[in-house]
C-alpha positions in Angstrom: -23.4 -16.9 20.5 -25.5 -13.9 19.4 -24.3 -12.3 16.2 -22.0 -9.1 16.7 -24.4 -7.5 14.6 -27.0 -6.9 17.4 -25.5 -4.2 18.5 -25.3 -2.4 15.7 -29.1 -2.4 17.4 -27.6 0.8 19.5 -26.7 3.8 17.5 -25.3 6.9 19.2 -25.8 10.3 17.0 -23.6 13.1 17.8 -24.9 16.3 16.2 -21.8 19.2 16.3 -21.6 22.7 15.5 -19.9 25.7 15.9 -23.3 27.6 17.2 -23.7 31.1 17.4 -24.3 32.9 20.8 -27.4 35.4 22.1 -26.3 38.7 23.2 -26.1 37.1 27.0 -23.6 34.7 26.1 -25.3 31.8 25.7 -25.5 29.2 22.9 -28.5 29.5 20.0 -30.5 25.8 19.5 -29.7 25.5 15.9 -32.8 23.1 14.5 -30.9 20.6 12.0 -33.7 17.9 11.7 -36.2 15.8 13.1 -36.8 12.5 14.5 -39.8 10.4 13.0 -39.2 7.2 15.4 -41.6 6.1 18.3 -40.8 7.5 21.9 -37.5 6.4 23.6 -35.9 5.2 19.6 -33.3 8.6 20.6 -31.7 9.8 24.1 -30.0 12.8 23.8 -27.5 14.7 25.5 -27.0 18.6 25.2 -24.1 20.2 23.6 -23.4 22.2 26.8 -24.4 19.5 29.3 -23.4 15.7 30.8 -27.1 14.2 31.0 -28.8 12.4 28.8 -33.0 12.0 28.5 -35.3 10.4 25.9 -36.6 11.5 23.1 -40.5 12.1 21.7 -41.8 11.0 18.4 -41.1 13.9 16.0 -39.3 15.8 18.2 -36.6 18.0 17.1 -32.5 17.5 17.0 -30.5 20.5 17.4 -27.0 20.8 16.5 -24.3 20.3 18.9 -26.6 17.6 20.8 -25.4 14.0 21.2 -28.1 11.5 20.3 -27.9 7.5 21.4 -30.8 5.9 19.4 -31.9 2.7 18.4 -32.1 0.4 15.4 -34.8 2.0 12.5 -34.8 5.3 14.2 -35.3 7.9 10.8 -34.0 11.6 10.9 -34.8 13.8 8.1 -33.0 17.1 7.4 -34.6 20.6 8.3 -35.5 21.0 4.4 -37.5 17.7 3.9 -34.6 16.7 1.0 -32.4 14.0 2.9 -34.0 10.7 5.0 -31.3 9.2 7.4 -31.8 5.3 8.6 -30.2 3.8 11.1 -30.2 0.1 9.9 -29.6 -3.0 12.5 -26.9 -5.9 11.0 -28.7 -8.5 13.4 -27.4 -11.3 11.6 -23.9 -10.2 11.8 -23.4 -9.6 7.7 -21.8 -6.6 7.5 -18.4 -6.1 6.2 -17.2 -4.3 9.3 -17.6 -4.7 13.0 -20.1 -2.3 13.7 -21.6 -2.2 17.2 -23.8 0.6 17.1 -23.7 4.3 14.6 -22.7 7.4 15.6 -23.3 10.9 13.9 -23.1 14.6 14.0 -25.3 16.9 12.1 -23.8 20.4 11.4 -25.9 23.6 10.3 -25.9 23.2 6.5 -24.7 25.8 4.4 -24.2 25.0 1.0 -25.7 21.0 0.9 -28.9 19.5 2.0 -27.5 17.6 5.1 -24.4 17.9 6.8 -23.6 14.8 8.2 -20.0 14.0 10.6 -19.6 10.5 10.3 -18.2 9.0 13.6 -19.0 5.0 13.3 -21.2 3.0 12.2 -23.9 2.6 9.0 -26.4 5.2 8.0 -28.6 5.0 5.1 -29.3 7.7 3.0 -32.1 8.7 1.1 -33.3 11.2 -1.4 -36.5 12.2 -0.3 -37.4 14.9 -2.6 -40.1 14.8 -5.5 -37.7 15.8 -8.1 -34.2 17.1 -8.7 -30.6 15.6 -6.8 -30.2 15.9 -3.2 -26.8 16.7 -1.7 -24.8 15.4 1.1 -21.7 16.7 3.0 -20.3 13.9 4.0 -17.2 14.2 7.0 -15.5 11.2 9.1 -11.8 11.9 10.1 -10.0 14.2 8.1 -11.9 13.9 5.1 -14.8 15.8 3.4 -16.7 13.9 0.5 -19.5 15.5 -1.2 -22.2 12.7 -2.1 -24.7 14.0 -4.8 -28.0 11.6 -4.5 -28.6 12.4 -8.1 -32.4 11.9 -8.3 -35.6 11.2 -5.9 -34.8 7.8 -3.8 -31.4 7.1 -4.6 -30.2 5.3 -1.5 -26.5 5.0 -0.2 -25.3 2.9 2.5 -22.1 4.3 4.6 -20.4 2.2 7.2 -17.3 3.5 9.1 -15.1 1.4 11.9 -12.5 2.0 13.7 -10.0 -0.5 15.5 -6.4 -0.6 17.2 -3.9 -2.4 15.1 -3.1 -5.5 17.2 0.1 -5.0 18.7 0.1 -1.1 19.0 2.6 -0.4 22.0 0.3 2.0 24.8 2.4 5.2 25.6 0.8 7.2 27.9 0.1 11.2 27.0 2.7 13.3 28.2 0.5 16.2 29.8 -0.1 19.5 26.9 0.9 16.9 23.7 -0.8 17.2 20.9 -4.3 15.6 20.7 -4.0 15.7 16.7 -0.3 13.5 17.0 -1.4 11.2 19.1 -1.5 7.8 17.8 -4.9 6.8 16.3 -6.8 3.5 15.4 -7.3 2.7 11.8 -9.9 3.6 10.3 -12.3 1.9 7.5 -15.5 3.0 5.7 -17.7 1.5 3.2 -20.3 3.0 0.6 -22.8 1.2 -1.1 -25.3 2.2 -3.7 -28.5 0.4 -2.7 -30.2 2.1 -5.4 -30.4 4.5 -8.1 -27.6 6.7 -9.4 -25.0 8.9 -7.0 -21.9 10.9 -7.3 -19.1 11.0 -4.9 -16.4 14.1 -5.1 -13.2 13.8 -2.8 -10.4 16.1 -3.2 -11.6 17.5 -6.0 -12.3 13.9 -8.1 -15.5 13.3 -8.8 -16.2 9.3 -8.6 -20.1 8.0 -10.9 -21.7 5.1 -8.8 -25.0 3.3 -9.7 -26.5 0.3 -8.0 -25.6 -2.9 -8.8 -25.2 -4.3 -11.6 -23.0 -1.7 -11.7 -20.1 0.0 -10.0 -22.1 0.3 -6.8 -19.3 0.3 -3.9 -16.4 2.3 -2.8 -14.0 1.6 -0.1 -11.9 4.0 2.2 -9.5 3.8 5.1 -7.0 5.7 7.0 -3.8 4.0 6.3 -4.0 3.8 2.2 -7.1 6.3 1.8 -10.1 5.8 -1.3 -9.9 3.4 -4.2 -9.5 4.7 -7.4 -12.6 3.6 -8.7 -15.6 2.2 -7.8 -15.4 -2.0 -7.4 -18.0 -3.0 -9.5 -21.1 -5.6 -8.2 -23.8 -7.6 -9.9 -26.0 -7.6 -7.2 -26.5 -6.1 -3.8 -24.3 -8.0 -0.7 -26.6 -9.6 1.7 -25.5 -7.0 4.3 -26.9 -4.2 2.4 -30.0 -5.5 1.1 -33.2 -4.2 2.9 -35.4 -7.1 1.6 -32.5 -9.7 3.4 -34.9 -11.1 5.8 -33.7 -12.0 9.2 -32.8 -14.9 10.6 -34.4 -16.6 14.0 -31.7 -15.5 15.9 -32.0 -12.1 14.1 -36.0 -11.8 14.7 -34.7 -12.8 18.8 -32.7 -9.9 18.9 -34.9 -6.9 16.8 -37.6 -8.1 19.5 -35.1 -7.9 22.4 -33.9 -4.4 21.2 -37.9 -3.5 20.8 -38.9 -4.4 24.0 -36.0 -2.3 25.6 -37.1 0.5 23.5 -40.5 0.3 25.5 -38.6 0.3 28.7 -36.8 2.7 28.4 -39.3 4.9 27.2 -40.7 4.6 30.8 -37.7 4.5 33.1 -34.5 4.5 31.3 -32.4 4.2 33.6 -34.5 1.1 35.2 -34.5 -0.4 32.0 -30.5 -0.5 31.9 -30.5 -2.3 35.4 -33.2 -4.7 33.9 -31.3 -5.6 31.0 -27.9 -5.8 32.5 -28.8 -8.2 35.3 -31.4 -10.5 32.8 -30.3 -13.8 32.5 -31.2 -13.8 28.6 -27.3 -13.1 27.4 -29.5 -10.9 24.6 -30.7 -8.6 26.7 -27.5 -8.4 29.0 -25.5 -7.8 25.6 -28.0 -4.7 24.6 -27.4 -3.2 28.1 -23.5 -3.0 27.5 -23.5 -1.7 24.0 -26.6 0.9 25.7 -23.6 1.8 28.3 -20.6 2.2 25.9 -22.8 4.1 23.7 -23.2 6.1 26.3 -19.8 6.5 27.7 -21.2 4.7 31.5 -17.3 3.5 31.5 -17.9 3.0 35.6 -21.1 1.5 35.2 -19.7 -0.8 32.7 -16.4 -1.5 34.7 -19.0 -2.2 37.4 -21.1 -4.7 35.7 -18.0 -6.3 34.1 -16.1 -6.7 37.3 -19.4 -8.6 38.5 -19.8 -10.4 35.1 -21.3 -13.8 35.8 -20.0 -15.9 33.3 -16.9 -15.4 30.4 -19.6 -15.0 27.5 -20.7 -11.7 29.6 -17.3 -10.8 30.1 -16.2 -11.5 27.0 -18.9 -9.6 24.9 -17.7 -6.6 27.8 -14.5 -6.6 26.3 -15.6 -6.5 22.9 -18.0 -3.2 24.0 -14.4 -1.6 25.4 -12.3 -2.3 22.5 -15.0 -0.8 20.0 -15.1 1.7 22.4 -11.7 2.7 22.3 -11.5 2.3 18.4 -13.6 5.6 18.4 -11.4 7.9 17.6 -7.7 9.1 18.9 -7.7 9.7 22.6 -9.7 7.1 23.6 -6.7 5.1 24.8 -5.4 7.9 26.9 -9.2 8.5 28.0 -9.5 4.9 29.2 -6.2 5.0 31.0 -7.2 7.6 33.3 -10.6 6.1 33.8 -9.3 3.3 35.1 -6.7 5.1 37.9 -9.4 8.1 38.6 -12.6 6.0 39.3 -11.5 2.5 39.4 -8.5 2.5 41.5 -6.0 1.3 39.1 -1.9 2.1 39.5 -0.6 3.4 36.3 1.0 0.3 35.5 -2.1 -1.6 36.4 -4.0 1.0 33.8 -1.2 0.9 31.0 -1.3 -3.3 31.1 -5.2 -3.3 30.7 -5.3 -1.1 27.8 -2.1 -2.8 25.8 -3.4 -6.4 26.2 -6.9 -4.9 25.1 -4.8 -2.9 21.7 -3.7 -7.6 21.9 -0.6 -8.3 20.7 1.2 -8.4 17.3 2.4 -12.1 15.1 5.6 -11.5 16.8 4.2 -11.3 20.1 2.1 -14.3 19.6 5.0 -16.8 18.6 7.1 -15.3 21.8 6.6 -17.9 24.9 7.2 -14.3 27.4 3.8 -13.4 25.9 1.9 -16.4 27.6 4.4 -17.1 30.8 3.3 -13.6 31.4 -0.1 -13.9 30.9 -0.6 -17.4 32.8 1.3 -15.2 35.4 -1.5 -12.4 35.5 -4.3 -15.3 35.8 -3.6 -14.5 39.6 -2.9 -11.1 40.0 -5.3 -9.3 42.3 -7.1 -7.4 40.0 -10.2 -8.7 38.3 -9.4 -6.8 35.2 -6.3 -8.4 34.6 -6.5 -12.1 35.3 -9.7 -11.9 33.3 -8.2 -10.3 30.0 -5.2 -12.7 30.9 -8.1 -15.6 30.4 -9.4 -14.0 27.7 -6.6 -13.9 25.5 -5.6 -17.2 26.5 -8.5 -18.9 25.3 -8.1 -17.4 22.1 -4.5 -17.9 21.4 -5.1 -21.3 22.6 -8.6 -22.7 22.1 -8.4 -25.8 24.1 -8.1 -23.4 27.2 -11.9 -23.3 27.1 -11.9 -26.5 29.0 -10.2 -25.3 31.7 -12.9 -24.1 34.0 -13.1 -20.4 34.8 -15.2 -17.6 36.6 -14.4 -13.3 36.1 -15.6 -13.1 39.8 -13.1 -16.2 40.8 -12.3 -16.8 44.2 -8.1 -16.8 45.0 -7.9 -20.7 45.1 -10.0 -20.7 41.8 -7.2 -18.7 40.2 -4.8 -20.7 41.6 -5.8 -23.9 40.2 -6.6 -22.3 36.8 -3.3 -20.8 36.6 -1.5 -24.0 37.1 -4.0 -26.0 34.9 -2.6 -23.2 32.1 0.9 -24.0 33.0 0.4 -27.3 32.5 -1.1 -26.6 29.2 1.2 -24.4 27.9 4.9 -25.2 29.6 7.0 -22.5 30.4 9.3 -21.9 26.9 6.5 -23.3 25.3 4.4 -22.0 22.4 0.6 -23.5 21.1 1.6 -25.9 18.4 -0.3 -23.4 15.9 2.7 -20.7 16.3 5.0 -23.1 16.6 8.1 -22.2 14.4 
């Protein structure tokens, strides 16, 4: 298996503002920085459009734009004071499950960069010959200011979200509240990678220095910061810059490379290339290219004609990163999947719960697997496979009961009672037992 951390390889920037307007109505193009990263590194989409196109070397990024990018693309802010570097986790080392970076950039008014957070890792770097450089710093619904105190201090911010499992799907009742809907949870990381930098949220001001030193600081939605720093005596693997890559890692920064070139000549050709190579690297770099981009019917295309369960299976992790974004996603899925897949509403709601999975208590119930074994023949592609899916996990010894997404009927058939057989009806696996 390829380390989750290739995708990190795909990093989607989202730069938001509230921009001001000409005299005809129309929207200013606020410069906010600049991209220093060979041709085809960024796509971007405009703030007042649906269509995204590639980037030049040193071309400009505007606020309000969303930007998909790859891994070592470099923006610096409009002043020349901040560096931001979108770093790859090839080797799958980072604390959180990252699959790719996304940002927004905001018009700054009293900071050096204004930076939105949305997932992802971003390094940050002082770039100025002498004095601090300043950050505002916004993910959810905080605001940290991050004071780079002098010329190449670098940070290191990661940010993930993810479903709890079990959440119980409710569908949106039209007009609710976007803001009291429920919402994944949330985690973010800093790291000092080097030099000294300040941190202020809510009005506390937290000192941080590289390691050996209190060099990291944790954050996430449920329980909010740490008090204090946690001190380290040396820099994590994940966040080291000298870590040098594995084989497997050099495989995939040379995958991610070469689509970079591709794309930088037909984008859209370079998706199709990718997506039906039969390198599982390349196929993998497609998918996280398409949830980056938010191709949901492209992807629900290429998934429903996945050739094997490793293609499906790294699919499914693409759709539940996707869906850990932010609130709304759920409900954003759900009618996806009626609207341009041909889903019923109770077809749509049972996709997105057993993607959420289930909770411990679901797990040791035998309903949860009768009822799965049960959907390893239902009609829809969607559903027997995720059935599989969490079937195989729940119950690794499934794996050797031989199965295709794009199954014929009498394939299911025969799977579905080779899983009966494995699992008896009132039955748990042994592991949750009680």
């Amino acid at each position: 298996m390829v380390a989750r951390g290739l995708v990190l390889g795909l990093i989607s920037l989202q730069l938001v503002s509230a921009a001001p307007v000409t005299s005809a109505g129309q929207p200013v193009r606020v410069i906010v920085a600049q991209a220093h990263s060979p041709d085809a590194t960024f796509s971007a989409r405009p703030a007042q459009g649906n269509q995204f196109h590639t980037l030049t070397e040193n071309e400009n990024l505007f606020a309000g734009d969303l930007i998909v990018g790859l891994p070592g693309g470099m923006v610096t802010s409009k002043n020349g004071a901040v560096n931001l570097k979108a770093l790859s986790d090839f080797d799958g080392r980072s604390p959180l499950p990252i699959l790719e970076t996304a940002f927004s950039l905001n018009e700054p008014k009293d900071a050096d960069f204004d930076l939105v957070l949305d997932r992802g890792r971003v390094d940050l770097t002082n770039i100025k010959k002498e004095g601090p450089a300043t950050v505002r710093l916004k993910f959810w619904d905080q605001s940290w200011t991050i004071g780079l105190e002098e010329p190449n201090t670098r940070v290191a911010v990661e940010l993930c979200g993810r479903w709890s499992s079990g959440t119980r799907f409710k569908v949106a009742e039209r007009g609710s509240d976007a803001a009291k809907l429920p919402a994944p949870v949330a985690t973010l990381v800093l790291l000092v990678l080097k030099g000294s930098a300040t941190v202020n949220l809510a009005g506390v001001t937290l000192a941080l220095k590289e390691p050996p030193g209190p060099a990291e600081l944790r954050w996430d939605s449920l329980t909010g910061a740490r008090p204090q720093p946690l001190k380290l005596e040396k820099l994590p693997d994940w966040g080291d810059p000298e870590s040098k890559l594995s084989e497997k890692g050099k495989q995939v920064a040379a995958a991610i490379e070469k689509f970079r070139r591709a794309r930088a000549t037909d984008p859209a050709k370079a998706i199709d290339s990718f997506l039906n190579s039969s390198d599982p690297v390349e196929q993998r770099i497609a998918l996280v290219s398409l949830g980056a981009q938010d191709e949901l019917p492209k992807m629900g295309k290429a998934l429903s004609e996945a050739k094997s369960m490793e293609e499906w299976d790294f699919g499914i992790t693409i759709l539940r990163h996707w869906l850990g974004r932010s609130r709304g996603q759920d409900q954003k899925l759900y009618s996806t999947l009626m609207e341009l897949r041909g889903y019923t509403s109770e077809e749509a709601r049972t996709i997105v719960q057993m993607l959420f999975g289930f909770s411990e208590s679901d797990i040791k119930q035998p309903e949860t697997y009768e009822v799965l074994i049960d959907y390893v023949v239902h009609e829809k592609p969607g559903i027997r496979n995720l059935a599989v899916w969490h079937l195989v996990r729940l119950y690794p010894p499934g794996k050797s009961i031989a199965f295709k997404p794009n199954a014929s009927k009498s394939d299911c058939e025969q799977v579905h009672d080779a899983w009966k057989k494995l699992i008896p009806m009132g039955k748990v696996p042994p592991a949750f037992e009680k």
